[in-house]
C-alpha positions as CSV (number, residue, x, y, z in Angstrom):
1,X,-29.0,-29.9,-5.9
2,X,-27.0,-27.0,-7.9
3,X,-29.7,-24.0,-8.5
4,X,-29.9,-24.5,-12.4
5,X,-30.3,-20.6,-12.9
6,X,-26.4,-20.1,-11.2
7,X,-25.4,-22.4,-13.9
8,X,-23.9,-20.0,-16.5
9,X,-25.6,-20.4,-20.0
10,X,-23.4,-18.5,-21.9
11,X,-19.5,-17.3,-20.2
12,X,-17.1,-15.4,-22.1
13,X,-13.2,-14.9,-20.4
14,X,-10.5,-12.3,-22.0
15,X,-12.7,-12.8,-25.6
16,X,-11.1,-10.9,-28.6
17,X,-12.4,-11.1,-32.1
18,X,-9.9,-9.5,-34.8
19,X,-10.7,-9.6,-38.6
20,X,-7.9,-9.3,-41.2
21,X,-8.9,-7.6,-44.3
22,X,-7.0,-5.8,-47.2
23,X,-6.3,-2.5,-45.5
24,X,-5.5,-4.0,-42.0
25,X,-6.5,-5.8,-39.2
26,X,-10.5,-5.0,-37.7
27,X,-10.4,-4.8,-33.7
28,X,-14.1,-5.6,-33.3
29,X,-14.1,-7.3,-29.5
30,X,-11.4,-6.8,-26.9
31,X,-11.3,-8.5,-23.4
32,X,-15.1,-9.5,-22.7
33,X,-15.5,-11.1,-19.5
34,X,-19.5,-11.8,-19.4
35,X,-21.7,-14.6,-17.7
36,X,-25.5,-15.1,-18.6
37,X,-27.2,-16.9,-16.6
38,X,-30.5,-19.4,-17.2
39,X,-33.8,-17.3,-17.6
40,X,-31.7,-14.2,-18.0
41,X,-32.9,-11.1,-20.7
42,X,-29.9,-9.6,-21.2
43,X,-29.6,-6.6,-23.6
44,X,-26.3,-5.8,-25.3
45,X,-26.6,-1.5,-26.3
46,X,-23.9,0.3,-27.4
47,X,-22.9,3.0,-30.9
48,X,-23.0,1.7,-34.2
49,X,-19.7,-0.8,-35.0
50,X,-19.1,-1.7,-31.5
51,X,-20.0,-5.3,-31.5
52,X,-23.0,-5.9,-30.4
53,X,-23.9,-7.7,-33.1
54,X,-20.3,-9.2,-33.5
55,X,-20.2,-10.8,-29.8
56,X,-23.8,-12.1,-31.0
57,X,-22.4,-14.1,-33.5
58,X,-19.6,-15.3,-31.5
59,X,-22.2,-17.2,-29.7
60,X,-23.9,-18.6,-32.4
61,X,-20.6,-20.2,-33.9
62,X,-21.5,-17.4,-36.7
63,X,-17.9,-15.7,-36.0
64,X,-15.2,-17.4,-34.2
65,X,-13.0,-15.4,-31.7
66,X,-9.4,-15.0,-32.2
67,X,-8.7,-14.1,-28.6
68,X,-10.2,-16.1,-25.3
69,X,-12.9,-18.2,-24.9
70,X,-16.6,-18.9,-24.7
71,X,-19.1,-21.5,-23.5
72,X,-22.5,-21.7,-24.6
73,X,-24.3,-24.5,-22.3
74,X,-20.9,-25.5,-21.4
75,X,-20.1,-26.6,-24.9
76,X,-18.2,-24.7,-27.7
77,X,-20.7,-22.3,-29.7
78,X,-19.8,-24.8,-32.4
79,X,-21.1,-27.6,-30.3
80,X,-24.0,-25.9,-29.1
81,X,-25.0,-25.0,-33.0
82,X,-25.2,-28.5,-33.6
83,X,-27.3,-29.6,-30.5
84,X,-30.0,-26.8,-31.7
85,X,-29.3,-24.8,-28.4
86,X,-30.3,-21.5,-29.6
87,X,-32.6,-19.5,-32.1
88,X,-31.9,-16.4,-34.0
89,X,-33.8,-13.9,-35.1
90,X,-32.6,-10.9,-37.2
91,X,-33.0,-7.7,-37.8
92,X,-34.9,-7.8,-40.7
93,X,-37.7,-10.8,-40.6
94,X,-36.1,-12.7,-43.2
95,X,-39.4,-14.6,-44.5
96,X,-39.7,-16.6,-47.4
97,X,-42.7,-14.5,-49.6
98,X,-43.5,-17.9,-51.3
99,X,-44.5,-19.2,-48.4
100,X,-47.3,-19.3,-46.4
101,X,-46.2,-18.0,-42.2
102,X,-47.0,-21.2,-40.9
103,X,-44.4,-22.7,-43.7
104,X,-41.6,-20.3,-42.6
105,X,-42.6,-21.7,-39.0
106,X,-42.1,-24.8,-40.3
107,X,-39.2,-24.5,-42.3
108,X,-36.4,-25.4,-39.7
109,X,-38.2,-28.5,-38.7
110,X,-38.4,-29.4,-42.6
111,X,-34.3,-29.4,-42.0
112,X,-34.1,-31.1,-39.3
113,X,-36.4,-33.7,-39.8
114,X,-39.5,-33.6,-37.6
115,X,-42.8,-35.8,-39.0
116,X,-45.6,-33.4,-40.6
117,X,-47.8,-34.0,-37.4
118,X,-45.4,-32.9,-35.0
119,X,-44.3,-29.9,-37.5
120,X,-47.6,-28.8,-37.6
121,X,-48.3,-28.9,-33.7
122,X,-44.8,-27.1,-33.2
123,X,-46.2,-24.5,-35.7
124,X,-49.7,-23.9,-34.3
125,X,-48.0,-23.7,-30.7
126,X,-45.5,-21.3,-31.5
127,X,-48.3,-19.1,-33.3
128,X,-50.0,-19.0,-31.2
129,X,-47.6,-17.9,-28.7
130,X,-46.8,-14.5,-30.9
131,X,-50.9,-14.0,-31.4
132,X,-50.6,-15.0,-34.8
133,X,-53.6,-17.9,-34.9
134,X,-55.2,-17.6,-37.8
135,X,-52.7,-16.3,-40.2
136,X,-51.2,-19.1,-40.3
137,X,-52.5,-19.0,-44.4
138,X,-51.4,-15.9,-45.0
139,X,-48.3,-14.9,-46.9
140,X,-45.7,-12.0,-45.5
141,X,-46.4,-9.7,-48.0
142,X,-49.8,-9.8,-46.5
143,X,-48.8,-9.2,-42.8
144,X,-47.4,-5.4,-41.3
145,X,-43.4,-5.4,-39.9
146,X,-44.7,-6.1,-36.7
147,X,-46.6,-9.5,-37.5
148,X,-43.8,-10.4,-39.5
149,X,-41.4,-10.6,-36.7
150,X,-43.2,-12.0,-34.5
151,X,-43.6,-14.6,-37.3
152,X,-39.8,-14.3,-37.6
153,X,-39.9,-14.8,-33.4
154,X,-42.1,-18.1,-34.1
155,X,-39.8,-19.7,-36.4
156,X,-36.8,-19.2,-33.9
157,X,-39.1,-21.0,-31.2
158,X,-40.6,-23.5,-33.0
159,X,-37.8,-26.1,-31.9
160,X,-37.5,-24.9,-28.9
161,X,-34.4,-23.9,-27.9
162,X,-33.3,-23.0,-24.6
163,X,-31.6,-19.9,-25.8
164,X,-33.2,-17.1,-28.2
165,X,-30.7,-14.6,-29.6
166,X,-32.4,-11.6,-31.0
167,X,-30.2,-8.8,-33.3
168,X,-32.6,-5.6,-32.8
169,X,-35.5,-7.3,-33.8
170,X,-38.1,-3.9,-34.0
171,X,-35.2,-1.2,-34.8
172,X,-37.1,-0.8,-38.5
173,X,-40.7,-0.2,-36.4
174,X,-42.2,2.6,-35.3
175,X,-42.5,4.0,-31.9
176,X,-46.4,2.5,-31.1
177,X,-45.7,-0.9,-32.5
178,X,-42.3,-1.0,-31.0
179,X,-44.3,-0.5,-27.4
180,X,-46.3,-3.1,-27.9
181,X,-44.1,-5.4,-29.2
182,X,-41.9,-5.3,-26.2
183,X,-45.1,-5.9,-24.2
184,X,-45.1,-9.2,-26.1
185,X,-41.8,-9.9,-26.0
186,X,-41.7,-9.7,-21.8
187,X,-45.0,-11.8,-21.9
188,X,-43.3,-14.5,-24.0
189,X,-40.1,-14.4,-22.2
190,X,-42.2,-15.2,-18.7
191,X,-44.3,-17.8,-20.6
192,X,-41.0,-19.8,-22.1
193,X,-38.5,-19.0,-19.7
194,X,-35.8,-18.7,-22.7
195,X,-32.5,-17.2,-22.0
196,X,-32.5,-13.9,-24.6
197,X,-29.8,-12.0,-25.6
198,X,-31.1,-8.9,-27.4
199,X,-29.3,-6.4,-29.2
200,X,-30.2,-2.4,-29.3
201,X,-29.0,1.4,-29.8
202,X,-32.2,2.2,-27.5
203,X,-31.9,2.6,-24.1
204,X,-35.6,3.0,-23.2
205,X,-35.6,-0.3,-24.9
206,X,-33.2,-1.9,-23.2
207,X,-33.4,-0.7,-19.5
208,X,-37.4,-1.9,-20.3
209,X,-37.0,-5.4,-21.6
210,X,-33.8,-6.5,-19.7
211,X,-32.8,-8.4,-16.3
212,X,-29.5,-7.0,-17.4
213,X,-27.8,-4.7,-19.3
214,X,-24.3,-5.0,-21.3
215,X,-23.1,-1.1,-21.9
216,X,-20.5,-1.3,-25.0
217,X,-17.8,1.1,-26.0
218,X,-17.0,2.3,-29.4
219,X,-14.5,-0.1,-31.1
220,X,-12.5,-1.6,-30.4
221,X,-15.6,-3.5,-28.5
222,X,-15.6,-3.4,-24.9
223,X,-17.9,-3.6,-21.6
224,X,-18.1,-0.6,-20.2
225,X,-20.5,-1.1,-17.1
226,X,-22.8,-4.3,-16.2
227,X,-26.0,-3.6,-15.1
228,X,-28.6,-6.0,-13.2
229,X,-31.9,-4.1,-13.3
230,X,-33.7,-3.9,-9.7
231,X,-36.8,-3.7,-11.8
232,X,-39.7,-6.5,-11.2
233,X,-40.4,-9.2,-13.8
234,X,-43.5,-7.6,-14.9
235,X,-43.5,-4.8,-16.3
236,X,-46.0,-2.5,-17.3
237,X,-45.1,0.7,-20.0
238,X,-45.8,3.0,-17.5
239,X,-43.2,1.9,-15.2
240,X,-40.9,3.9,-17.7
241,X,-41.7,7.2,-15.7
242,X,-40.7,5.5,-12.8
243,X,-37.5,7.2,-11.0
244,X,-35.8,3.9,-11.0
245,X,-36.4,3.1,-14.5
246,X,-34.6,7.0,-15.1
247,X,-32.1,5.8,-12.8
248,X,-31.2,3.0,-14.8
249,X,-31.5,4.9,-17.8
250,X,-28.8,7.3,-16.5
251,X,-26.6,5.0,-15.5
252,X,-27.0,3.3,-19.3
253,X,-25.5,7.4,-20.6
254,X,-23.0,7.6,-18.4
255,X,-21.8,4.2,-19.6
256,X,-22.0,4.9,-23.5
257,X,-20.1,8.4,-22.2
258,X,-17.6,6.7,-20.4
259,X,-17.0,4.3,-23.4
260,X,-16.6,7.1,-25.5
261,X,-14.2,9.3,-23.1
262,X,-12.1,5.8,-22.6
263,X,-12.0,5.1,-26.5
């Protein structure tokens, strides 16, 4: 039997993404060749405009490329849209303030048609997941950044999709709830066994949270250096005055450097 964690979740070959607008054409992507595999975190960090976020929405059928291809579960991101295979969560938390969390929890299984009972076991599982039992009553305006996206987080597990896409979730947070957040994060990720794709400018971040790290260059978009992280699965915070975790992290500059020396 085929190890199911060699079988590539998401594989992108020679992918280019060009927008046309008034004053010319946009090179956002050029030439990514990337494979993710099942169970992988991967973390896509790079300057500001150099598609992260662009390559992101490739995957979710939210851009289409002009140039190459890409598979997500085998299928065409369009496809895999339409068989639920991924959730998304945003940079901001994107909550409805007239509703209650557990009723932005709920609110993509309202669209796709689950009963009320298994809505509202969906809902208290995936609450429960982010530590958010008993505010399920509450409304966002009465939760802080943090609880509000892990809220967000909930509502992009609550049908469970194999495949969690995340476009730098707790860049708006401070420092201390950042931490701890990413604590969370790792915790869920080895509870779920989701494949993430996470997007970030930081590199403590990124060389912390990820099996793997994308590097980026300055647009047009390109990968610069691949990383697989020697680090273990768990992962305390203190393992980021480690010397590998600083080796990482230097590799990670010297990456964004070369990006920029290439550009």
């Amino acid at each position: 039997m085929r190890d199911a964690s060699l079988v590539p979740v998401i594989a992108a070959q020679g992918l280019g993404l060009t927008f046309r607008t008034a004053d010319g054409p946009v090179h956002a992507l050029k030439d990514i060749d990337l494979t993710i595999h099942k169970g992988e975190f991967v973390s896509f960090i790079g300057p500001s405009g150099c598609g992260k976020t662009t390559f992101l929405r490739v995957i979710a059928d939210l851009e289409a490329p002009t140039e190459g291809t890409i598979t997500v579960n085998g299928m065409s991101p369009g496809d895999a849209r339409r068989a639920r295979a991924y959730g998304y969560v945003f940079q901001a938390a994107g909550l409805y303030p007239w509703r209650t969390i557990e009723g932005n929890v709920k609110l993509p299984l309202e669209i796709m048609g689950y009963s009320r009972a298994e809505r509202a076991e969906r809902a208290r599982r995936v609450l429960e997941l982010v530590e958010l039992t008993g505010f399920e009553k509450k409304f966002p305006w009465q939760l802080s950044g943090g609880m509000q996206q892990r809220a967000s987080i909930a509502r992009a597990l609550a049908f469970d999709a194999d495949i969690l896409l995340m476009d730098e979730p707790f860049g708006a947070l401070d420092e201390i709830v950042r931490d701890r957040l990413n604590e969370e994060l790792l915790k869920l990720w080895a509870r779920t066994e989701k494949t993430i794709g996470f997007v970030t400018h930081s590199i403590p971040e990124a060389v912390y949270l990820s099996t793997k790290i994308v590097v980026m260059s300055p647009r047009p978009g390109r990968i610069t250096d691949v990383i697989d992280s020697p680090l273990p699965r768990e992962r305390p915070l203190d393992i980021r005055d480690s010397r590998e975790f600083i080796d990482i992290a230097h590799r990670v500059r010297e990456g964004l450097r070369a990006g920029h020396v290439d550009d």
